[in-house]
N, C-alpha and C positions, 0 to 999 in steps of 0.2 A: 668414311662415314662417321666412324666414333670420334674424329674431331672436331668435326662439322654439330655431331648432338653436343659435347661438350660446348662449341662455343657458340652456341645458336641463342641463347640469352642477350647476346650482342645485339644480334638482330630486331629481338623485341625490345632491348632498350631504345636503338635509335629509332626504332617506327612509335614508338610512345611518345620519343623528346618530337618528331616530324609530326604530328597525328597535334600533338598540346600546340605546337606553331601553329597546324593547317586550321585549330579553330580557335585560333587566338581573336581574344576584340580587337586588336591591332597589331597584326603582323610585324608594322616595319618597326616597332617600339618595343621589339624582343630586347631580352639582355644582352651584354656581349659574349659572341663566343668563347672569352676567355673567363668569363664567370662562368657560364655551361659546365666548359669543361672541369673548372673548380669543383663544379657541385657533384659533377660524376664524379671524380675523382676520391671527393669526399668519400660518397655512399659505396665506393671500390674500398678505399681505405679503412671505413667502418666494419667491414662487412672483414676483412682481411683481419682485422687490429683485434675484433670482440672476437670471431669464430677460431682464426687461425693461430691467433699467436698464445701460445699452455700456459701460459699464468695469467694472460687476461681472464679465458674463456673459464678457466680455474678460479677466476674471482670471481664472476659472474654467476656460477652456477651455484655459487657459495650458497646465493636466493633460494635453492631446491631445499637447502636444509631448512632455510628458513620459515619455508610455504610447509613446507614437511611438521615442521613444530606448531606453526597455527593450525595446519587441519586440526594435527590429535587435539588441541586445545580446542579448535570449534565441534570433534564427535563428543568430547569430554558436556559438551553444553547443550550440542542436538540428542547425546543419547538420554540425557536427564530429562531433557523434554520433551521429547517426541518417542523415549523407549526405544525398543528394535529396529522399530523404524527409524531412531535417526542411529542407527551405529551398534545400540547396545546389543548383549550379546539375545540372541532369540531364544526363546519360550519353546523354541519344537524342534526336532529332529529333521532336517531336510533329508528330499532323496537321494538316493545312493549317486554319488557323484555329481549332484547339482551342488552350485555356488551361492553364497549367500547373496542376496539381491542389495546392488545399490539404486536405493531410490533417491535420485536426483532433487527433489524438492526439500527434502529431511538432511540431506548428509553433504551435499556440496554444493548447495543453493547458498545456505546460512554462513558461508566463507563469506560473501559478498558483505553480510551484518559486519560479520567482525573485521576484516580489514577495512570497511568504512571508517570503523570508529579508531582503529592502530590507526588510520593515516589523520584522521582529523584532529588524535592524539599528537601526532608525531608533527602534522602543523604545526598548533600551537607552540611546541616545545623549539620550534622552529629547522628541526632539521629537514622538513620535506622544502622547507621554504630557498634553504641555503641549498639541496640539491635543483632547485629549481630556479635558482642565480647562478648557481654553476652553468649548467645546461645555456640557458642563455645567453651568458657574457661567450661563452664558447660558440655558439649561432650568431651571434652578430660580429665575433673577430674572423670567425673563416669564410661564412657567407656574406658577412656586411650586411645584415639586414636591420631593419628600423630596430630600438630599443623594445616595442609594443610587441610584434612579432615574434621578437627572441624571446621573452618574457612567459609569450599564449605558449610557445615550441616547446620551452621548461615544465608550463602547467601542464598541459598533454600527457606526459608522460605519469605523469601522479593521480592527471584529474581527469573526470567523464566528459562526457561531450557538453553536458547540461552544468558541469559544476566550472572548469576551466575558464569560460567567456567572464567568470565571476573574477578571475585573476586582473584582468585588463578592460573591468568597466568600465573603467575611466573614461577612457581612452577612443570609445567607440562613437562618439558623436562628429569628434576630429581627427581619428587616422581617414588617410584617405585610401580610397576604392582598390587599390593594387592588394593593400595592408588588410583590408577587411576580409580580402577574398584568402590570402595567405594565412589569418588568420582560421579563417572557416577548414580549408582545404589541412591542415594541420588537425585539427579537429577530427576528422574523417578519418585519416590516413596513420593514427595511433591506437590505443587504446588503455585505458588507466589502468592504475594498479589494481584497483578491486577486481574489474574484468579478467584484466593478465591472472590474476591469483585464480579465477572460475575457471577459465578456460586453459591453463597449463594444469589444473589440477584434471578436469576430465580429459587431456591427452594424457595422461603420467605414463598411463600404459602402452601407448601407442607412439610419444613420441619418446626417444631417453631425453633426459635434460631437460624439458619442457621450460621451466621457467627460464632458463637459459638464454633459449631460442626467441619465447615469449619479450624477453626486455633486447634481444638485440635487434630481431626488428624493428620494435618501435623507434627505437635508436635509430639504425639504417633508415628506415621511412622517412623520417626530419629531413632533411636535405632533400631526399626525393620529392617529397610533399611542396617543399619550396620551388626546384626547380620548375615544375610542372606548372606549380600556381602562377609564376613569375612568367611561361612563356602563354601562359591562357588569357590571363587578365595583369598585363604588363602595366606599368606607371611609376613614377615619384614614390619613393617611401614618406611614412611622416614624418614630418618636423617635430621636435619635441626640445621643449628645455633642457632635460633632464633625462638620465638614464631611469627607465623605471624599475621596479627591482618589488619579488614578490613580499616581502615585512611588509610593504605599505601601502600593498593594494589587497582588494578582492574580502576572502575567507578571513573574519576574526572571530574569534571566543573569549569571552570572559575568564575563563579557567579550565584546568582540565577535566574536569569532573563536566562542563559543560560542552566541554569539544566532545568528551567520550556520547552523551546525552545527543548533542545533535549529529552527531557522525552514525550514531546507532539508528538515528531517528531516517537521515540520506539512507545508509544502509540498508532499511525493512523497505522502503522505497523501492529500490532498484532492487530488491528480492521480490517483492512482488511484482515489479515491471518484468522482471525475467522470465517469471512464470507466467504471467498472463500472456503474453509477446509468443512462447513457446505453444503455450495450446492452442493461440488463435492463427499459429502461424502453420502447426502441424494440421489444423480443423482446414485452411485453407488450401492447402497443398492435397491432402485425402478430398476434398470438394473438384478441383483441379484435373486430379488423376481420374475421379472419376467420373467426371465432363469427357477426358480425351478417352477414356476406355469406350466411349460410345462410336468413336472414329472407327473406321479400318486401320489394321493390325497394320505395322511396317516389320520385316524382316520376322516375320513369325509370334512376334510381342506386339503386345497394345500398347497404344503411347502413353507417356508418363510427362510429368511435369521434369523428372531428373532426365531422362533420355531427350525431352527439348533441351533442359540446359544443356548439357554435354554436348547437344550439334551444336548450339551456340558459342559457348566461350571454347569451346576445344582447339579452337585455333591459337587466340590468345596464349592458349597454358601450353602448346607445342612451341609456341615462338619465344615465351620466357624459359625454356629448356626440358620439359616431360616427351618426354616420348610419346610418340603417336600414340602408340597400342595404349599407352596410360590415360592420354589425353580426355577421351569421353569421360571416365573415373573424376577426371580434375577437374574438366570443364563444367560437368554436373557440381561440384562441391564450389567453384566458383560463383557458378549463379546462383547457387542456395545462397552465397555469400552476399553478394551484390544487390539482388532483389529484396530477399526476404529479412535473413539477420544470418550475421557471422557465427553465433553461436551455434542455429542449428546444423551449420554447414561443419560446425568441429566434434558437436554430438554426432553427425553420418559420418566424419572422416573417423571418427572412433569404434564405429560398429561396424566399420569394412573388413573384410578378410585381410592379414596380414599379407597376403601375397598380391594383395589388389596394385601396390606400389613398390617399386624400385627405392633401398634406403634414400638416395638423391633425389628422387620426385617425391618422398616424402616431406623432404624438408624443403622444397621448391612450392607446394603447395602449402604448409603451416604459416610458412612466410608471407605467402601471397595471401589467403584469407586471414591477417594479421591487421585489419583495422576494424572501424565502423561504418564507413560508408557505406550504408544500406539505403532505401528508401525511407523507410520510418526514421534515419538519423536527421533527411532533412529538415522532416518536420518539426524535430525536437532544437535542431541548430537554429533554426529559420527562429521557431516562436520564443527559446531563451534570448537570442539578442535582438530579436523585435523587444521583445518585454525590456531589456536593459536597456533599451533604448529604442523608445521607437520613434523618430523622426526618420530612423534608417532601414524601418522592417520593410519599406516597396524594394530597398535595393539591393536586401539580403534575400527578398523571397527570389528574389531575379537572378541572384550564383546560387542558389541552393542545388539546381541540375547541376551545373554546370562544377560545384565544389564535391559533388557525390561522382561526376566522373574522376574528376582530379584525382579523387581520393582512391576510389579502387587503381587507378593506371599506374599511382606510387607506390601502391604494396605489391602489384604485379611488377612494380623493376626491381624491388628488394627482394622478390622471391629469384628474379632473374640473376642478380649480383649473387644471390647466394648459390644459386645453381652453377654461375661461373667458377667461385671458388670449393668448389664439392664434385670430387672426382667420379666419373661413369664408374 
């Protein structure tokens, strides 16, 4: 039986890669098997290369120190402004044994400012750009994917859902329909640095390594993200003259002083999108429960909005490797994840009792709630590349279901792959 849990991740890979065929627009125009297996192979590999081997995962986690030195620089700038509230030291004596209060909007919201402005910095000066041609030429020599493709796969990992499409403007009038949906489904199925920086910062405590884990799945996702998209809405890659390469598309600035200025300016953006998105998501969910508390009770408890997700995705998060007895715990933090937004599903996965999860099904679920595809992402993907182009927004609103499934189904086999190689 204990081999059977360890290798049952298998299972929900190949019912994910069956499930992306059974509702493909064209079945018999699937890739070839031997590119399939490439791509598993790949995301096997990834997942082996960043987690398993001591001077990768030793390099990678280098980013904790790094994330560790921008906090104290962003409490150094919330505690000036906002006082106690954002960090500095308090005014009053707490009670015996309580812990100073972190409040979310004041002390780890305003990370999101400031790594806006370090990466729009770090554009311009062009290194985010050169990891983001790296990334790429590496997607399109192991997958073979279109140049446009590799290019958005590199943006992803730096840029938001709403900033990334701006990498491969160009490009969206004339890649064709395979490319657009791989494009989107990529989208979904990562999350940029500003994010990664929020959300391994509110796991610090709950998961170790956070940022670690944070950049290896979006890494692992890439390939995943592709496979899926390539067997749902299969076709031609585009034609292009030229390789495109990010210097000389998308994101420009005049100087740094004005990349700091509008990277600041993105950044209170998406500091207020996070918080507004939070209250209207917790006022929804409180609305919710307290609609189903007028039901009759099941099993002695009134129904909740967490206890329907839990029946719902719980099967799913047993099949990418949690244990039954975990599963409702998952399955609840999955469809926070999928419906509403990923972040509040990482704020409950952080307020759980520590013994709610197995060290393994910890990192089986941080993985799998490791992108964007939520509902609200559609709407945000669908109207940035209407807006960059809209001759093509009837046939981006038409994959926007169907790129929000994609996208959850790739980070639930990256949570799967990583449950493979993480012993019971």
């Amino acid at each position: 039986m204990e081999f059977f849990d360890q290798f049952r991740g298998l299972l929900g890979i190949a019912l994910m890669v069956l499930l992306a065929w059974a509702i493909s627009e064209d079945r018999s125009a699937r890739p070839t098997w031997r590119w399939i297996a490439g791509a598993l192979a790949l995301q096997a590999g990834l997942a082996l290369l960043i987690v398993r081997v001591p001077f990768v995962w030793d390099a990678v986690t280098l980013a904790n120190e790094a994330v560790a030195a921008i906090e104290r620089a962003t409490l150094d700038g919330s505690s000036y402004m906002f006082g106690y509230l954002g960090g500095a030291p308090l005014p009053f004596e707490l009670a015996q044994g309580a812990e100073a209060p972190v409040i979310i909007a004041f002390q780890i919201l305003p990370l999101v400012i400031v790594f806006s402005a370090l990466a729009a910095l770090l554009w311009h000066w062009g290194v985010l750009r050169w990891l983001v041609d790296g990334l790429s030429f590496l997607l399109r020599r192991t997958l073979r994917v279109s140049g446009v493709v590799g290019l958005s796969g590199g943006a992803n990992m730096f840029l938001g859902v709403v900033e990334s499409p701006l990498v491969v403007r160009a490009y969206f009038a004339r890649m064709s329909r395979a490319d657009l949906f791989q494009v989107m489904v990529l989208a979904m199925a990562t999350i940029s640095g500003a994010i990664l920086i929020l959300y391994a910062t509110t796991l610090s405590r709950t998961v170790p390594d956070a940022v670690g884990h944070m950049i290896s799945a979006s890494l692992i996702s890439l390939p995943a993200a592709l496979l899926i998209a390539k067997l749902m809405v299969p076709g031609e890659a585009s034609a292009e003259g030229e390789e495109p390469d990010a210097r000389s598309q998308g994101l420009k600035f005049e100087s740094s002083i004005d990349a700091i200025i509008k990277g600041t300016m993105d950044g209170m953006q998406l500091f207020l999108a996070v918080i507004a998105v939070i209250i209207v998501v917790f006022a929804l969910v409180s609305l919710a429960d307290q609609l189903l508390a007028l039901l009759p009770m099941v099993d002695g408890e009134p129904l909740s909005l967490k206890r329907a997700f839990g029946w719902l995705f719980s099967p799913l998060m047993w099949l990418i490797g949690v244990p039954w007895a975990e599963a409702q715990a998952a399955g609840s933090l999955m469809g926070t994840k999928a419906i509403l937004n990923e972040y509040v599903a990482y704020l409950e996965l952080a307020a759980l009792p520590p013994s709610t999860f197995a060290p393994r099904s910890l990192l089986i679920v941080t993985y799998a709630l490791c992108g964007v595809a939520n509902l609200a992402s559609i709407g945000l993907l669908v109207s940035t590349i209407g807006t960059l182009c809209p001759e093509r927004r009837a046939e981006v609103a038409g994959l926007g279901v169907r790129s929000w499934i994609a996208g959850n189904m790739a980070t639930a086999m990256t949570g799967a792959w990583i449950g493979l190689i993480t012993w019971v």
